[in-house]
N, C-alpha and C positions, 0 to 999 in steps of 0.2 A: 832572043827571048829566053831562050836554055840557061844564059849563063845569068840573067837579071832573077830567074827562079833561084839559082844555085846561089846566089850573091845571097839571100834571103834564106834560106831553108840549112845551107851549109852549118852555119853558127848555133842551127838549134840546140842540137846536142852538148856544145861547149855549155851555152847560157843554163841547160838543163842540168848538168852536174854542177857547176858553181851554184845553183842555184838548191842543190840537195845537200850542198856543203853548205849554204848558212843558215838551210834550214837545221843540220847537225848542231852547226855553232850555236845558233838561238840556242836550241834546248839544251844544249851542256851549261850557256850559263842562265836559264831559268835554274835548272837543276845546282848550279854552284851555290845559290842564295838562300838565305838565311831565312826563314824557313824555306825551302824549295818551294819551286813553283812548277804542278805538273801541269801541262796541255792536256786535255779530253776532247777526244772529236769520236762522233758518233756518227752514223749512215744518214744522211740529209731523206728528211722525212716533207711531209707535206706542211706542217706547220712548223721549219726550222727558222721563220722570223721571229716567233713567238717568246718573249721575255717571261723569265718565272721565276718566283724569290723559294727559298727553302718554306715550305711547309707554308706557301701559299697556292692556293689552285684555283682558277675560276671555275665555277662547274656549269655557266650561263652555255648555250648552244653557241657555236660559231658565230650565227649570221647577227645577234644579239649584241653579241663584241661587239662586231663591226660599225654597227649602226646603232646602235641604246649607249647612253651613257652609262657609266660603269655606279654608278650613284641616280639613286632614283632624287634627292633633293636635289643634284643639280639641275636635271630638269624643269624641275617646280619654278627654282631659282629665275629659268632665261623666260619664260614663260609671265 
């Protein structure tokens, strides 16, 4: 049983460094191209599924999204 753990658990660490070296690589050649391309990662909030265009914002409550169509004529429409 010890060694079927070990078999399993040993390798982590390799796969975890290979695995911070292509996260290096990725970004050197994001960063090589023509206009660069940087990554931004932010702290995971409660609404990090949320999609948003520049200088678009819905200001509807939450549960509204969810459930109301985002267009009151659609509505009208299936009705």
């Amino acid at each position: 049983m010890l060694r079927a753990l070990l078999a399993i658990f040993r390798p982590m660490a390799t796969i975890a460094r290979e695995l911070t070296t292509l996260r290096e690589l990725y970004e050197l050649d994001l960063g090589s191209r023509q206009p660069p391309l940087f990554r931004v990662t932010e702290k995971p909030n409660k609404r990090d599924t949320e999609v948003s265009y520049s200088g678009v914002e819905d200001l509807r409550p939450g549960y509204k999204r969810w459930f109301q169509p985002e267009d009151e004529e659609e509505e009208d429409v299936q009705s």
